[in-house]
C-alpha positions in Angstrom: 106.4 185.8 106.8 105.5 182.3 106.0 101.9 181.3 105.8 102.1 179.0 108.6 103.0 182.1 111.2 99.9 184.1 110.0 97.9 181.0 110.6 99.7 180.7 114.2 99.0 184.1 114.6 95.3 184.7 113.6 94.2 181.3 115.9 96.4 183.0 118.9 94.0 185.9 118.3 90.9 183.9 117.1 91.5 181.6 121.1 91.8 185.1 122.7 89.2 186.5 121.6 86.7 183.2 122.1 88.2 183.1 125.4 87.2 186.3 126.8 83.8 185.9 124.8 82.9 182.9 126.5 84.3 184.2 129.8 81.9 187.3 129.3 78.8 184.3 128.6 78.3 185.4 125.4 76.0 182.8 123.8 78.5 179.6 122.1 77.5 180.3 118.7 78.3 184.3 118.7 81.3 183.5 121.3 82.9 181.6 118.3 81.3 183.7 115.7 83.1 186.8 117.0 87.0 185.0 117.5 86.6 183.6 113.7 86.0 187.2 112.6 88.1 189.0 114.7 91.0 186.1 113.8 89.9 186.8 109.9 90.3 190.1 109.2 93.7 190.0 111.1 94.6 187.1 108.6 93.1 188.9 105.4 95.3 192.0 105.9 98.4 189.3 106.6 97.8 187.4 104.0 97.5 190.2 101.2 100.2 191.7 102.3 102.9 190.0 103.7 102.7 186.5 102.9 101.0 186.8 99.2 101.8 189.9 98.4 99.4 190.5 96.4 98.6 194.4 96.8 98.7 194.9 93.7 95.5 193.0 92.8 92.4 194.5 93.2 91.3 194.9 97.2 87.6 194.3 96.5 88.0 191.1 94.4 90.2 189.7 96.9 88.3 191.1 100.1 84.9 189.7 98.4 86.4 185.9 97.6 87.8 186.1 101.0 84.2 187.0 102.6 82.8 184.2 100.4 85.1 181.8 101.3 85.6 182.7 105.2 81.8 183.1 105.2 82.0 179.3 104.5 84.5 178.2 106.6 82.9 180.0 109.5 79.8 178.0 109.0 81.6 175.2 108.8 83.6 175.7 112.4 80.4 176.7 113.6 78.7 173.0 112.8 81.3 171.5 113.9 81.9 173.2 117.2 77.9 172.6 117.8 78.3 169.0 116.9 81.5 168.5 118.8 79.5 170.0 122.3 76.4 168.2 121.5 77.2 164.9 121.5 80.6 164.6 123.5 81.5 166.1 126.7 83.9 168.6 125.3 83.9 172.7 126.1 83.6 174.8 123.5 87.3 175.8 123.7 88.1 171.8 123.7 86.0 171.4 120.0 87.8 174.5 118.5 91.1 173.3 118.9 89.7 169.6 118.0 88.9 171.7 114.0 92.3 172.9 113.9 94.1 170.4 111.9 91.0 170.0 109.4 90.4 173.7 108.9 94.2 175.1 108.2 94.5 173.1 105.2 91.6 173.7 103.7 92.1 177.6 104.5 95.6 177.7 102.6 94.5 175.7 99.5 91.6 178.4 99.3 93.6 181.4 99.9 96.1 180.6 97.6 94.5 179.1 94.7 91.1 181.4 95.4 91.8 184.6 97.0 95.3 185.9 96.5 96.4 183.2 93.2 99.8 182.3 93.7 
């Protein structure tokens, strides 16, 4: 399964679950804080073992460079989603999708060179 599926996938989730977050008025910042997680442990699992392959390896080093880098990422997504809302008249949906095409690249170049080395 190409990497590009998991990423379809996981942001499928990740809108889901933001979705019904916001819809339940969960504050913006956990609203999108909860969808990123959700979207990254589905894509950690994915990643290591479809797309990578790389069971093999050791689960913690790869599970802690993962947290380390999502960590990062999420705060990243989160600054820009606050950004995005503050000063334009976008939704919080709206600025999510707006981070898309900065955020996939930089999570493949990280996963594969970072995480799972391939």
């Amino acid at each position: 399964m190409p990497y590009g599926l998991v990423s379809v996938a996981a942001l499928a989730l990740e809108l889901a679950v933001l979705h019904a977050a916001l819809a339940g008025r969960l504050y913006q910042p956990v609203a999108v804080s909860v969808g990123y997680s959700c979207s990254a442990i589905f894509q950690f699992c994915a990643l290591r073992y479809i797309v990578f392959k790389a069971a093999k390896k050791t689960l913690s080093v790869q599970a802690a460079a993962y947290f380390i880098g999502q960590v990062a990422l999420w705060a990243l997504l989160l600054a820009a989603v606050t950004v995005l809302t503050t000063y334009f008249p976008l939704n919080t949906m709206q600025a999510r999708l707006i981070c898309i095409p900065t955020l996939f690249p930089v999570n493949y170049f990280v996963s594969k060179h970072f995480i799972f080395r391939k």
